[in-house]
N, C-alpha and C positions, 0 to 999 in steps of 0.2 A: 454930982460927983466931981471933984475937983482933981485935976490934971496936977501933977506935981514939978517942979522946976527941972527936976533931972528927966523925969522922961518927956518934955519938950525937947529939951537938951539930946536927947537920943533921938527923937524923932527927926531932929532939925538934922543932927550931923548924918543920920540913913538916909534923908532926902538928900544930900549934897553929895554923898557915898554914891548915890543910885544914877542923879545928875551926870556927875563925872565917868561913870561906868557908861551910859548912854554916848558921851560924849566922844568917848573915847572908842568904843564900838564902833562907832561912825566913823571914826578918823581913818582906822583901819579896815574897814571894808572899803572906803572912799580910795584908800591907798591897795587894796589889792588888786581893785577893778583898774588903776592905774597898769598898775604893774601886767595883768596879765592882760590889757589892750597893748602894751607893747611886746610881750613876747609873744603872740600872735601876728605882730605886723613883723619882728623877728623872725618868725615860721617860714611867714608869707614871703619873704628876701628869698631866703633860702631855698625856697620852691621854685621862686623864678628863674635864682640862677642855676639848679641844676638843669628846669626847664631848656633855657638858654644854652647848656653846655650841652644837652641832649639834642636839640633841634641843630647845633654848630656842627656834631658828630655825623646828622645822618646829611651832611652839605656837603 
């Protein structure tokens, strides 16, 4: 059975679609784990210094 030129053609550009889809997945969970290990060390600030403010209060 003989493959015909267009659905190579389909097949080709669904693998570069699927590619790209992958690629780009990654980019963005790469960038979200960024993002929320900084607002975590954000959190982390803000604990200290009320920490701080609380420990300066009972001195």
């Amino acid at each position: 059975m003989m493959t015909s030129l267009s659905a190579l053609r389909r097949n080709s550009l669904l693998h570069a679609f699927l590619v790209a889809l992958a690629l780009t997945a990654t980019a963005v969970t790469l960038s979200a784990c960024n993002t929320t290990e900084g607002f975590g060390r954000d959190v982390e600030a803000a604990g200290d210094a009320i920490e701080d403010t609380a420990e300066d209060a009972q001195n």
